[in-house]
C-alpha positions as CSV (number, residue, x, y, z in Angstrom):
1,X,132.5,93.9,99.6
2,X,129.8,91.2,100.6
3,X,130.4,89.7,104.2
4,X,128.7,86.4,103.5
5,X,130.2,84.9,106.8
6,X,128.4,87.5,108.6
7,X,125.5,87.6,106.9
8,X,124.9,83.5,107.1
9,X,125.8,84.4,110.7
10,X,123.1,87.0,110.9
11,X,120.5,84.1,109.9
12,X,121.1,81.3,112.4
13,X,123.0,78.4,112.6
14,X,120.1,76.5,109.8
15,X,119.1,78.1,106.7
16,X,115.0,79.1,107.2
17,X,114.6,78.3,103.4
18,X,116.5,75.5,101.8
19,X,115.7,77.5,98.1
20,X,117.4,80.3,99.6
21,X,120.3,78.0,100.7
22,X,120.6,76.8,97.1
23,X,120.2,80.3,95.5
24,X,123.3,81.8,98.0
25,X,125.2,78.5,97.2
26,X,124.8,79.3,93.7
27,X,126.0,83.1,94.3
28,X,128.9,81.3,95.6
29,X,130.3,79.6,93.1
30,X,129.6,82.2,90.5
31,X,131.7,84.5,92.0
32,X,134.6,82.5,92.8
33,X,134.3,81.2,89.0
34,X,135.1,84.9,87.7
35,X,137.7,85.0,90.6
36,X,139.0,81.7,89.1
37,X,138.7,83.1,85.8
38,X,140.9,86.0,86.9
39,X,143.5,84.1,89.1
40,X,144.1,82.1,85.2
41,X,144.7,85.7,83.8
42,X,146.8,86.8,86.2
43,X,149.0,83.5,86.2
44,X,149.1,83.6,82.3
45,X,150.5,87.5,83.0
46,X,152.9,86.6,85.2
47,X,151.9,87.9,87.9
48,X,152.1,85.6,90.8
49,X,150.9,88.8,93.4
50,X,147.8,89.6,92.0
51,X,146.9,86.1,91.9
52,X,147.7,85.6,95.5
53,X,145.6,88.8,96.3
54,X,142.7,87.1,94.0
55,X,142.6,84.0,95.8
56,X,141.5,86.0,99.2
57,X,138.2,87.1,97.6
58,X,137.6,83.0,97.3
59,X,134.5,82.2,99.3
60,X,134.8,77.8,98.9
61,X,137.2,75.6,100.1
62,X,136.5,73.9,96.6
63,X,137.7,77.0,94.7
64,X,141.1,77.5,96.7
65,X,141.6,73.5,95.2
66,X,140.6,74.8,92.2
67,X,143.2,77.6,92.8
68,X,146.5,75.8,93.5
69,X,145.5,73.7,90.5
70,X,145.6,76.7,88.0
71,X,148.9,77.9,89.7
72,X,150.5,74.4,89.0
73,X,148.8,74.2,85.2
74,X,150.8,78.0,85.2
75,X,154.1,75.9,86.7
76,X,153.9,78.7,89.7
77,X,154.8,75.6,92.1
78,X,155.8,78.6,94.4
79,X,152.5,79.7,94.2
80,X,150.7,77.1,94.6
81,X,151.9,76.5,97.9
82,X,151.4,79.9,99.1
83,X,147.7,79.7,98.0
84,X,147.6,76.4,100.0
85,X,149.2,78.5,102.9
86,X,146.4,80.7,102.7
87,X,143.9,78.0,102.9
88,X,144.9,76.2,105.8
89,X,145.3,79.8,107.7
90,X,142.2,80.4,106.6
91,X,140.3,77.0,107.2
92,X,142.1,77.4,111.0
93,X,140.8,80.7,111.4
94,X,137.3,81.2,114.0
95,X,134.3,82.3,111.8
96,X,133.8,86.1,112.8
């Protein structure tokens, strides 16, 4: 799996070329729109687990929003407030 904390980390603190900035930006959202995509599939399946497991391959804080919002569209209240959980622990968390 692709480390992109520690591969930003690997390039400095500022980005040497804003294009590149825009094209790993870009990368970004892409994947966490099929994990998004996913996350819907696995709510629709009931499967509250695998969604939870999903939403730890989520690279934005954007997309974990995005996240709790398909759990509650689902009615997986439950869920939705174990993905926010994750978030915060996540958001609190020192960049490795």
């Amino acid at each position: 799996m692709l480390d992109v904390a520690r591969w930003e980390k690997s390039r400095g603190a500022a980005g040497a070329n804003p294009d590149e900035d825009i094209a790993v930006r870009k990368l970004k959202v892409d994947a966490d729109s099929n994990v998004l995509r996913h996350v819907g599939l696995a709510c629709k399946r009931e499967r509250p687990l695998r969604a939870l497991e999903l939403c730890d391959l989520l690279l934005l804080p954007s997309s974990w929003d995005a996240a709790v919002k398909i759990a509650l569209h689902h009615k997986m209240v439950q869920l939705a407030e174990q993905i926010g959980q994750r978030k915060e622990a996540r958001q609190s968390r020192p960049a490795a």
